[in-house]
C-alpha positions as CSV (number, residue, x, y, z in Angstrom):
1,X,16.0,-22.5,-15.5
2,X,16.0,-26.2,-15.2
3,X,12.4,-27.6,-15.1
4,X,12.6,-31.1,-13.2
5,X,9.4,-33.8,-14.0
6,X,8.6,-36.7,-12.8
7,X,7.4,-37.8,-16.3
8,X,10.0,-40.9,-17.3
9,X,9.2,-42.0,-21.4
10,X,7.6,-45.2,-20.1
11,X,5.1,-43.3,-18.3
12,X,4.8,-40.9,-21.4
13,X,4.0,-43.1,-23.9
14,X,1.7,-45.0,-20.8
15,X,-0.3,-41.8,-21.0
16,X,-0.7,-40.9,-24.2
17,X,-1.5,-44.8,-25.5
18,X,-4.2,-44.5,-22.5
19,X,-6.0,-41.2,-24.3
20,X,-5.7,-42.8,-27.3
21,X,-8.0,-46.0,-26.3
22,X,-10.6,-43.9,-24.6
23,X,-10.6,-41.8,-27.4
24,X,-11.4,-44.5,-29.6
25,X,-13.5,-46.1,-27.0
26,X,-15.5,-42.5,-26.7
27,X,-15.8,-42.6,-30.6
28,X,-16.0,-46.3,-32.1
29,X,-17.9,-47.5,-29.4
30,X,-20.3,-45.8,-27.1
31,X,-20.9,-43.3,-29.5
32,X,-20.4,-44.5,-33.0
33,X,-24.1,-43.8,-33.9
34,X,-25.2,-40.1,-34.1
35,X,-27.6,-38.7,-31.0
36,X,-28.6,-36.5,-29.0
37,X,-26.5,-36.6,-25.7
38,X,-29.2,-37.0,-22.7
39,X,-28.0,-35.6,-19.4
40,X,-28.1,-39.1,-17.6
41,X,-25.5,-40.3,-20.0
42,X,-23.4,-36.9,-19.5
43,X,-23.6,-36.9,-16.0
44,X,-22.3,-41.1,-15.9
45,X,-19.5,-40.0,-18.4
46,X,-18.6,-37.0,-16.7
47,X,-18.1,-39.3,-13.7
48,X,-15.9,-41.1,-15.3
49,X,-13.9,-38.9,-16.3
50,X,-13.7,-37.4,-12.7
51,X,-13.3,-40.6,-11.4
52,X,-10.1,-41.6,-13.9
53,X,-8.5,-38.3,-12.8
54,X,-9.1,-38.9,-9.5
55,X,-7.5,-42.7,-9.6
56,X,-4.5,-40.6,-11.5
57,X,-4.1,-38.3,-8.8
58,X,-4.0,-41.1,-6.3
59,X,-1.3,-43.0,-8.6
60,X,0.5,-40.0,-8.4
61,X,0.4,-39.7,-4.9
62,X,1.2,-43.4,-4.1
63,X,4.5,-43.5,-6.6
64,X,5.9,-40.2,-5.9
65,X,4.4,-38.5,-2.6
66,X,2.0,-35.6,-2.3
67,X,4.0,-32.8,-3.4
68,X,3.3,-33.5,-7.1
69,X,-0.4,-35.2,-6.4
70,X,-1.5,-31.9,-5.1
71,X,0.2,-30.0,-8.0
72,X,-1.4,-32.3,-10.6
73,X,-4.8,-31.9,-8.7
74,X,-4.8,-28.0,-8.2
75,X,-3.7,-28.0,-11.8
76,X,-6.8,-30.3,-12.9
77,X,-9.2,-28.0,-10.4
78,X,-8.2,-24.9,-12.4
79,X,-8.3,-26.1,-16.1
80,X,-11.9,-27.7,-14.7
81,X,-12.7,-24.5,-13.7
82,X,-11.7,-22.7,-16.5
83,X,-13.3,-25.1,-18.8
84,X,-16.7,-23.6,-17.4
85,X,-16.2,-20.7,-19.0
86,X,-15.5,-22.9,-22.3
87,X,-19.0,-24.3,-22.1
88,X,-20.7,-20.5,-21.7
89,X,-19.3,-20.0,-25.0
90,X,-19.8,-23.0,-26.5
91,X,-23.8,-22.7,-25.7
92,X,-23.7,-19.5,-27.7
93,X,-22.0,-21.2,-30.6
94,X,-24.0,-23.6,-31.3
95,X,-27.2,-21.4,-30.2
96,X,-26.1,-19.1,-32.8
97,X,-25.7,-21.5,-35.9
98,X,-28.5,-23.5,-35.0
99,X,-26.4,-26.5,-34.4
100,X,-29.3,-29.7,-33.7
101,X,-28.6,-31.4,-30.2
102,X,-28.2,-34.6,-32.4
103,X,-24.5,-33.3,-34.0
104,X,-23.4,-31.2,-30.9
105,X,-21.2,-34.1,-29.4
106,X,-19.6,-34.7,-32.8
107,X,-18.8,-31.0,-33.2
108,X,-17.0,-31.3,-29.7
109,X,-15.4,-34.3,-30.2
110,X,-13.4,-33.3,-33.3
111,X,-13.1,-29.6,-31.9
112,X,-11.6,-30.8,-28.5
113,X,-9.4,-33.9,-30.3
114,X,-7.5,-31.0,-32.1
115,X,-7.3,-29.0,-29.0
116,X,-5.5,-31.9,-27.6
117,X,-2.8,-31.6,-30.0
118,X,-2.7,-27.7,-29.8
119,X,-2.3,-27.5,-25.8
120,X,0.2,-30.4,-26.1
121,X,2.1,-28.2,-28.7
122,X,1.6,-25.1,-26.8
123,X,2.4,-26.9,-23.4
124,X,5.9,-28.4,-24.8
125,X,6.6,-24.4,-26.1
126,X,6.0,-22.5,-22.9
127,X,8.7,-25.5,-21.3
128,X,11.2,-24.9,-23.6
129,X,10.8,-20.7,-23.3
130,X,10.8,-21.0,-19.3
131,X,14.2,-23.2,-19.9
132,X,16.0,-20.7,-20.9
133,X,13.6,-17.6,-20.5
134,X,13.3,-17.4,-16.4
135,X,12.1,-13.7,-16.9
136,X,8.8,-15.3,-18.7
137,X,7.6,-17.0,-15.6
138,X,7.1,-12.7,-14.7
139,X,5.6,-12.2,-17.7
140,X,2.9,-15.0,-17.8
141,X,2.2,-13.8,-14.1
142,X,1.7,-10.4,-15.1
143,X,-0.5,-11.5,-18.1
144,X,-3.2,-13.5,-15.6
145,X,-3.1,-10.8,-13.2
146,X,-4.2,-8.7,-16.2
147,X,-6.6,-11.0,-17.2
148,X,-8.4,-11.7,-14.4
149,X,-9.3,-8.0,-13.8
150,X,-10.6,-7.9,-17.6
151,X,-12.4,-11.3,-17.1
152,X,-13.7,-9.3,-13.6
153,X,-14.5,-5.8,-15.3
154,X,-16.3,-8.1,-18.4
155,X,-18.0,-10.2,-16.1
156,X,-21.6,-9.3,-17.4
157,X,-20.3,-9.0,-21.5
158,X,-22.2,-10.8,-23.7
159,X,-20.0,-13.1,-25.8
160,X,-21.2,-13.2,-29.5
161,X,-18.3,-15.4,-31.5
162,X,-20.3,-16.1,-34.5
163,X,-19.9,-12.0,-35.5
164,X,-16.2,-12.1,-34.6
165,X,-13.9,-10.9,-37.3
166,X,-12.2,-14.2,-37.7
167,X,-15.6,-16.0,-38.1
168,X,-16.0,-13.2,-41.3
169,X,-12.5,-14.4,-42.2
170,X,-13.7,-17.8,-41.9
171,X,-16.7,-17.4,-44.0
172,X,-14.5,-15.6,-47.0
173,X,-11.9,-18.0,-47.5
174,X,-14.0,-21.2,-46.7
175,X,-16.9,-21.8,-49.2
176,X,-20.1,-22.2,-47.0
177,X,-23.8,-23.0,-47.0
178,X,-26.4,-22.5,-44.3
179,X,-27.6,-25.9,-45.0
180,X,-27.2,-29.0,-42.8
181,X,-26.2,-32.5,-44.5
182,X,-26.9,-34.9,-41.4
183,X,-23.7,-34.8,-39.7
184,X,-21.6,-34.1,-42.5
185,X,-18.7,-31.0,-41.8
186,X,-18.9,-30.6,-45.9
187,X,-21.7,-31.2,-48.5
188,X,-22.2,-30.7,-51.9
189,X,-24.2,-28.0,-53.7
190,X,-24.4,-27.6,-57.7
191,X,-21.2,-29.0,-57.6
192,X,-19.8,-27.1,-55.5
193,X,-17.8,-28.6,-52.0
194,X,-19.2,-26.6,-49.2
195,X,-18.8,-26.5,-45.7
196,X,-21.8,-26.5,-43.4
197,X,-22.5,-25.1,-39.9
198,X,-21.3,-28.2,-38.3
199,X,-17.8,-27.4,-39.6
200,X,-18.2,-23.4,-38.8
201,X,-19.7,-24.6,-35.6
202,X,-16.6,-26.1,-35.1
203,X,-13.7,-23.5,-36.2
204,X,-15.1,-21.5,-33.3
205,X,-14.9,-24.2,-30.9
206,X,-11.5,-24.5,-31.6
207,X,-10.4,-20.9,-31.6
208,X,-12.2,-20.5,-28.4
209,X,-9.8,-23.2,-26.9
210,X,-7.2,-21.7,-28.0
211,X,-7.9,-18.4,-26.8
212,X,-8.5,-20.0,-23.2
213,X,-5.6,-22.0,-23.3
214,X,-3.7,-18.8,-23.4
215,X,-4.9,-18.5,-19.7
216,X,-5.2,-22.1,-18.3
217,X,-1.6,-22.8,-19.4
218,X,0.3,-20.5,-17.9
219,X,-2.4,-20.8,-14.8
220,X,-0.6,-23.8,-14.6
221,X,2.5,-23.3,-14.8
222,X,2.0,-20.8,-11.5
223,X,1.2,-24.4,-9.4
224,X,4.2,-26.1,-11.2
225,X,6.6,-26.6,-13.8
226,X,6.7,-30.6,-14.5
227,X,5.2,-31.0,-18.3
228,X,4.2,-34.1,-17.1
229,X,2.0,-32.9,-14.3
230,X,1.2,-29.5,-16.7
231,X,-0.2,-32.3,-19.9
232,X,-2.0,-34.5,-17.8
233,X,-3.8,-32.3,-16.0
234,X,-4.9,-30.0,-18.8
235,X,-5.6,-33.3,-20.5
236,X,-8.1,-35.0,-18.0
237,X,-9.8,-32.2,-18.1
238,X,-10.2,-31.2,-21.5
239,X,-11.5,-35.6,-21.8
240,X,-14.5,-34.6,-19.6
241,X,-15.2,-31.3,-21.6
242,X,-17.9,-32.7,-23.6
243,X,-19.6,-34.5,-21.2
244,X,-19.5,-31.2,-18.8
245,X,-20.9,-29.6,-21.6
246,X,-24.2,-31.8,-22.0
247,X,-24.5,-31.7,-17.7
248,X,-24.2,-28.1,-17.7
249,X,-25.5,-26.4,-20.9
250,X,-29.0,-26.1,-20.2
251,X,-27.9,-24.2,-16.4
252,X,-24.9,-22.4,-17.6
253,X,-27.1,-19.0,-16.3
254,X,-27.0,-20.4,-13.2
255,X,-23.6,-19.7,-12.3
256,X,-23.7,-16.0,-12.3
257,X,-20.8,-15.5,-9.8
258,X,-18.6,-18.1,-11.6
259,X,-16.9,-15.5,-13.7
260,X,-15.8,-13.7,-10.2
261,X,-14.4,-16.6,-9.0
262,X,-12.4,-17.9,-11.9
263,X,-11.1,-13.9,-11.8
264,X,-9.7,-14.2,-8.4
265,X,-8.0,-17.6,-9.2
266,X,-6.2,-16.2,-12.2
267,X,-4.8,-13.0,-10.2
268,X,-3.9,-15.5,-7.5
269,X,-1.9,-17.6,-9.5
270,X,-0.6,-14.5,-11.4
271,X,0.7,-12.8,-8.0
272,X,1.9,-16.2,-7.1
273,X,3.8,-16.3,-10.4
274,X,4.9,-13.0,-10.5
275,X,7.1,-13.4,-6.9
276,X,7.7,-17.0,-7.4
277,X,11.3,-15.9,-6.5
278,X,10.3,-13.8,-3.4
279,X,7.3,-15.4,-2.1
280,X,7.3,-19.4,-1.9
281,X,3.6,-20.3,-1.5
282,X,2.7,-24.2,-0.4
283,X,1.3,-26.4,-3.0
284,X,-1.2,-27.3,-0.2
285,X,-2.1,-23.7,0.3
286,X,-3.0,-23.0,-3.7
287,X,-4.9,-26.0,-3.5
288,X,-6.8,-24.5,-0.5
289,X,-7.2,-21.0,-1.7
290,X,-8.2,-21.7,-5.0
291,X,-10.6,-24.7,-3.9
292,X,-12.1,-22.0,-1.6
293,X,-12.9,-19.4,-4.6
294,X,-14.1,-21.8,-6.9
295,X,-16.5,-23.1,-4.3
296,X,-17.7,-19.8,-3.1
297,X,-18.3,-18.6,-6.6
298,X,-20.3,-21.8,-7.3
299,X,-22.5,-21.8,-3.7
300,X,-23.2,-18.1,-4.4
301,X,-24.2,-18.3,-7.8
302,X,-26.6,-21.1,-6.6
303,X,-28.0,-19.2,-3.9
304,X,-28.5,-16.4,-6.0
305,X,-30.7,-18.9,-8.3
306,X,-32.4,-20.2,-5.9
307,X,-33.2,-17.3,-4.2
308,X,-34.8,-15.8,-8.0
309,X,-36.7,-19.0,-8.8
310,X,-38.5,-18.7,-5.2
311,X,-39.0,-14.5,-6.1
312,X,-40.6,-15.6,-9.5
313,X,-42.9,-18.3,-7.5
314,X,-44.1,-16.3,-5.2
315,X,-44.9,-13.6,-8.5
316,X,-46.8,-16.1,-10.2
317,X,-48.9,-16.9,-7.4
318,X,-52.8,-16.1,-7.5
319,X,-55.5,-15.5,-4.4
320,X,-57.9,-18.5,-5.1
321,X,-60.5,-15.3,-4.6
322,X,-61.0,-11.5,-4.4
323,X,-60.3,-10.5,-1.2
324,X,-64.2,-9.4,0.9
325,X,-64.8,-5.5,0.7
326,X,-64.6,-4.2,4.1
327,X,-67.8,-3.1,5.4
């Protein structure tokens, strides 16, 4: 199976030198002092990052047509997406080890620099297997059709990472404290090297990406086979997890449909996966269809919000006085 990209080595190393700087921009310059991420400054960072894949998209577009701007896009929409479901975990992790607001965008910015270099290395795996593995592409489909039932049928699970059994793992091999050391991921104790929650904190957050990426990879792959297009995509969006994070954390229970939606996307793109070879479906028509279930899920888990936080209102209302006994 030849995989065809528009990715040339100039624009390559463009790319990756470009994640680089914002990285260290991110890092060594707007946030080189430890606090607490306010949701002003994650909402105008969060823009940003919207706004720089948007302006990608558009370069995309302009250079070589719309074919591969709507691939990259629907790509970027469904790693957003899926990156949702990220954050639902994350707000357990760090509710769980009592991770302080002030070291929360450290944890995340280590954990999702190493996720960078896991999807890239995961990314540049799945191309090589699809090269000269066609009958994969079945399989991944196959896998997100199954997937997105589970996510369906385990829609109202609670997720509880901190008990899993490779956190217990963790916590044998690694020697660990349940003291904090300011925003240290090891500290010292009678001599002893140990790591604190802020590094345990972020183990999880790593293994969690992992585990997703095993879905929003081969996702992707179902809207297109460029690495270029399948990097950059996963890319942006995994740039503007942190700040989603610190928009959405505190309304995460607000999006109670969310979970249905991102199930009907993965079986979509799995059944479009699965009969790739029978059933040729328009880039402009996943873009469409997958737009529309995302923004359902999102309008209806708002409505359904809404519509609770006016039920408790009208609850906690009170007659100013008794009403008069009838006569």
């Amino acid at each position: 199976m030849e995989l065809e990209s528009i990715g040339s080595p100039a624009l390559w190393v463009g790319f990756i030198i470009f994640v680089l700087l914002m990285l260290a921009l991110d890092l060594g310059v707007f946030h080189r002092k430890t606090h607490e991420v306010k949701f002003k400054e994650a909402l105008t960072w969060s823009g940003v990052w919207i706004s720089l894949a948007l302006v990608f998209n558009l370069g995309i577009w302009w250079k070589f047509g719309p074919t591969p701007a709507m691939q990259f896009l629907t790509g970027y929409l469904i790693e957003k997406s899926l990156s949702i479901d990220n954050i639902f975990v994350f707000v357990v992790i760090f509710s769980a080890l009592k991770i302080p607001s002030l070291y929360q965008h450290r944890v995340l910015f280590w954990g999702i620099l190493s996720a960078l270099v896991l999807r890239a290395a995961m990314i540049f795996a799945g191309v090589a297997m699809l090269q000269r593995f066609h009958w994969l592409i079945y399989v991944f489909g196959a896998f997100l059709i199954i997937t997105g039932v589970k996510l369906f049928l385990q829609r109202n699970k609670e997720e509880h990472p901190e008990d899993g059994a490779v956190m217990k793992l963790a916590r044998r091999v690694i020697p660990s404290t349940a003291s904090f050391d300011k925003d240290h991921f090891f500290t010292v104790e009678n001599g002893r090297k140990l790591a604190t929650p802020l590094f345990m904190a972020l183990v999880l957050v790593e293994l969690t990406d992992v585990l997703f990426a095993l879905d929003s990879i081969p996702a992707i792959f179902a809207v297109t086979t460029d690495p270029f297009l399948v990097f950059t995509s996963n890319i942006f969006a995994i740039l503007g997890l942190r700040s989603l994070f610190f928009v959405l954390a505190g309304a995460v229970e607000k999006f109670s449909y969310l979970k249905v939606g991102l199930s009907a996307v993965l079986v979509f793109v799995g059944a479009k996966m699965a009969l790739v070879d029978v059933v040729k479906v328009p880039s402009a028509v996943s873009l469409g269809v997958i737009a529309l279930l995302l923004g359902g899920s999102i309008v209806a888990s708002l409505m359904k919000a809404r519509a609770q936080e006016r039920a408790e209102a009208d609850k906690a209302v009170v007659p100013d006085r008794e009403p008069a006994p009838a006569e």
